[in-house]
N, C-alpha and C positions, 0 to 999 in steps of 0.2 A: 508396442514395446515389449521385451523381452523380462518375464517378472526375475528378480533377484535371487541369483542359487541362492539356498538356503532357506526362502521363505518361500510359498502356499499361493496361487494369483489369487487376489481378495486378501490377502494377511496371513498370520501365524506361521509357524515357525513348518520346516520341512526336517523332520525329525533326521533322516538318512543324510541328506546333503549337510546341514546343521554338523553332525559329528564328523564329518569327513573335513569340513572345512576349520574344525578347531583344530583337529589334527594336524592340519596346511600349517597355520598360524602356528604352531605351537615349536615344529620344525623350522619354521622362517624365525621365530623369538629365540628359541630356547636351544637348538645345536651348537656343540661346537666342536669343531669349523662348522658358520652358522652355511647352511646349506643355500644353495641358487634357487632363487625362484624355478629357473625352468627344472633344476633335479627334483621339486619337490611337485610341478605339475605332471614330472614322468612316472612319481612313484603314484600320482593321484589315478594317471592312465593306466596303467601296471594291475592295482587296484581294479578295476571295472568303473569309477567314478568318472561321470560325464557331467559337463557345463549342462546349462538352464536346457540349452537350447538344446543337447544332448551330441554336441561336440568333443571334439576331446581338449583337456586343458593346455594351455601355454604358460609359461612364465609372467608372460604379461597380461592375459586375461586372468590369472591368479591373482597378479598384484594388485589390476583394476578392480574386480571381485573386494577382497578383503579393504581394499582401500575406501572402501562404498562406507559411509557415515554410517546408513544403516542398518550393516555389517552389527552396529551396538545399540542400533535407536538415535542415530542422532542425527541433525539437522547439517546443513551444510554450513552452521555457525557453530558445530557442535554441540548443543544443545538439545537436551532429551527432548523428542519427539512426543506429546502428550496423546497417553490412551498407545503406547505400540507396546505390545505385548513380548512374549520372552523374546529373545535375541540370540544371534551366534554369538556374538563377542559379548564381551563386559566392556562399557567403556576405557575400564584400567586396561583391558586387555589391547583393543583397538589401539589406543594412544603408545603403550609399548611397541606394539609393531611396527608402525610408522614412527617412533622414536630410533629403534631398534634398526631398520631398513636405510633412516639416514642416517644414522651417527654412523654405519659404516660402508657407506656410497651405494648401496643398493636398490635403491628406490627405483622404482621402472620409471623411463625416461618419458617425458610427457611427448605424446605424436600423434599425428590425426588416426584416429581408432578406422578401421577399413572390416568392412562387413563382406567376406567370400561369396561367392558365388555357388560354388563346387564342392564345399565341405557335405556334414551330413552325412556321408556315404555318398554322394553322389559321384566322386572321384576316387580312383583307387592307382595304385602301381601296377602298372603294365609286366612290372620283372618278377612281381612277388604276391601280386593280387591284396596287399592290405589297402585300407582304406588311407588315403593322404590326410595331411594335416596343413590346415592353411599358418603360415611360421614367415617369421623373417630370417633369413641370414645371418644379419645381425642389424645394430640398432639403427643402420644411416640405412639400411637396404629398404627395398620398396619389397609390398607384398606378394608374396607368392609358394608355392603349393609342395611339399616333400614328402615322400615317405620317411618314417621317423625310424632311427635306427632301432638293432633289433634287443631286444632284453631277454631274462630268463624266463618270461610267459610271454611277447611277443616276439613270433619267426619275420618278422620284418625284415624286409632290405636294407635298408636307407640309403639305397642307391641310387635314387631317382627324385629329381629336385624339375621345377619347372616355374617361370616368373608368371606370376599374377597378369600380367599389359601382355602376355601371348599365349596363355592360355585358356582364358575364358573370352575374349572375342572371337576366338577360331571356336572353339565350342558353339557359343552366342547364333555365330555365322551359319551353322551348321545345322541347328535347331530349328531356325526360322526358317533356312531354306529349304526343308522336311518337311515342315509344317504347312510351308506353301504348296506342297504337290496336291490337288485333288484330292485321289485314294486316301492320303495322309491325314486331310483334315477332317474326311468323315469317320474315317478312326476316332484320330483323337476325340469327337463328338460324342463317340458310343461309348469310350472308355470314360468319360469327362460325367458321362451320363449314369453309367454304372455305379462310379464312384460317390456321385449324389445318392443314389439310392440306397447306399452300404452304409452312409452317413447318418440317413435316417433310423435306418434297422441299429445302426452301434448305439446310437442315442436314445432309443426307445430302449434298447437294453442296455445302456448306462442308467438311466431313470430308472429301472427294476431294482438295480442293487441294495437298495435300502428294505424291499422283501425280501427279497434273498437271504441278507442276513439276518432280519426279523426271524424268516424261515428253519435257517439253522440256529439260530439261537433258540427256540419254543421245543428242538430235539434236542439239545446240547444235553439233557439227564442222564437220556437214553444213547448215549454216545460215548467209545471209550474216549480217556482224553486226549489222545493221542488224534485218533482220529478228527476228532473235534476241531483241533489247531491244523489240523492237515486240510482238511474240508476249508474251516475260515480262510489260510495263507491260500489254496487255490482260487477260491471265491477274491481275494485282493488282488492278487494277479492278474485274474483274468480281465477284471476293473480296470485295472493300470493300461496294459495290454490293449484294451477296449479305446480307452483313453488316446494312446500313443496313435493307435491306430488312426483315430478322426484327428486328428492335429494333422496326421500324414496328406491323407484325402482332403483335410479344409485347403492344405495347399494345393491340390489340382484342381478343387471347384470352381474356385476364386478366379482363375485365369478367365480372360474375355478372349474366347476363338471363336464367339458363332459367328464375326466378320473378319476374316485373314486379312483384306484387301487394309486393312488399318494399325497390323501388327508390326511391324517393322516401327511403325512411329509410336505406337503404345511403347513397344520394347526400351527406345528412347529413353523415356520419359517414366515410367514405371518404376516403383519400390522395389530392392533388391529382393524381398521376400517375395513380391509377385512374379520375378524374373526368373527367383530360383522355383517357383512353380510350375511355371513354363517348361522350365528344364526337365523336373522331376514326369511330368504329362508325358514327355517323346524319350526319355530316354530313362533305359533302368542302369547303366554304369559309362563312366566315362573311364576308358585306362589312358593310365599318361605314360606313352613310353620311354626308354632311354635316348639318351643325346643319338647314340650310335649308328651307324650306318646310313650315313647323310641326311640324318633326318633333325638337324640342329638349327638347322636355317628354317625351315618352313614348319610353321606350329602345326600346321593341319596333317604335316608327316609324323605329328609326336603322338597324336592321340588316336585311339579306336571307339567307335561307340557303338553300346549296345543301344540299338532301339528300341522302342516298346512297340511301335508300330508299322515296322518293316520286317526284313528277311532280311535286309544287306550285308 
């Protein structure tokens, strides 16, 4: 499961996402004309601010976000949670929002939550090369994938829209049957193999950080200050970075190819996190083209893919 923006996996508060999301709240309470969920997930993506998972936000993953009890410390009886430490919200804070959200019909509409396939960077716009956002139409529509219109820091399209039910079975479709060619799966074996190893090396030099800064701190006298803070913010960076990196590779490890003959049926039945694995192993971009030039009817005329482990 996916830990809580805002907070730390294992606890405590996520100091950068934490301010970004009182901000959220404060324009969802406190504007007036009180601002839309989705304007205030556009100004989140505008910002540079990315969901847990490092998505870009929506209206409705904002509202589900902030709606989260423990958003304030509190139970699903709302009742302070004992022992959970600082919090985004205040509970005064919390209960106004959702006060505030229905007294004037705003509340995101309840509906079965749908997990993409394709996000992540894994799809992009075929007309404009940004990365899609998985969005609904609106609130009765079923899931599916747009480039988001453009703003004054994103050159966006928003020309290019594509449903959820045809474009990741034609992707899906495409993936396995790649993966089934020979050549193909002893690739992905070496690549699958590499990425275990890069794994080990990031981890063994995530475990170092705590020398490191030991390290720079024992010079920190002998350092102007300037430099000092420039040295530490590199040294966290590079952390993060290190970080991001093994979350990316745990997802191509995790995938089971050393028998193809049983992929099709694992694919089945697999976790959409191992599916999107899958995906992320054979291919480094999906572009999803325009409706145009006869290619509205058949899904597989709408997309191109880059491989990781062909030439096509």
């Amino acid at each position: 499961m996916a830990r809580l923006s805002g907070y730390l996996n294992g606890g405590g508060l996520n100091p950068t996402e934490a301010a970004f999301l009182r901000r959220a709240a404060s324009r969802l309470r406190l504007t007036e004309p009180q601002e839309s969920a989705n304007a205030v997930a556009n100004w989140l993506n505008d910002e540079g601010h990315r969901t847990a998972l490092g998505g870009l936000w929506r209206g409705e993953t904002l509202m589900r976000t902030l709606s989260n009890p423990k958003m304030a410390g509190l139970d699903a009886d709302g009742q302070p949670i004992p022992g959970f430490e600082e919090t985004v919200l205040t509970p005064d804070e919390y209960r106004d929002l959702k006060a505030s959200r229905t007294e004037r019909g705003s509340a995101a509409p309840p509906r079965d939550s749908y997990e993409y396939l394709l996000t992540h960077g894994i799809a992009g716009c075929g007309e404009c090369g940004y990365d899609v956002s998985g969005a609904r139409v609106n609130a009765a529509a079923g899931p599916g994938y747009r480039c988001l219109p453009p703003t004054q820091t994103r050159r966006s399209c928003g020309k290019v829209r594509m449903n959820a039910d045809r474009l990741e079975p034609a992707v899906a479709e495409q993936v396995l049957a790649d993966i089934l060619r020979p050549d193909t799966h002893e690739k992905l074996l070496r690549i699958q193999k590499d990425a275990r190893e890069e794994v080990v090396r990031l981890r063994a030099h995530i475990e170092g950080a705590e020398q490191r800064f030991a390290a720079l701190k024992a010079v920190r006298t002998s350092m102007v200050p300037q430099a000092y803070k420039a040295a530490e913010q590199a040294t966290k960076d590079d952390l993060k970075a290190c970080r991001a990196r093994v979350r990316f590779l745990e997802q191509l490890t995790d995938v089971p190819i050393s028998n193809v003959d049983d992929i099709v049926s694992w694919w089945n039945s697999a976790p959409r996190a191992s599916q999107r694995g899958l995906v992320m192993l054979s291919v480094t971009k999906v572009h999803i083209l325009a409706s145009g030039g006869g290619r509205g009817h058949d899904p597989h005329g709408r997309i191109r893919i880059d491989w990781r482990t062909t030439t096509r």
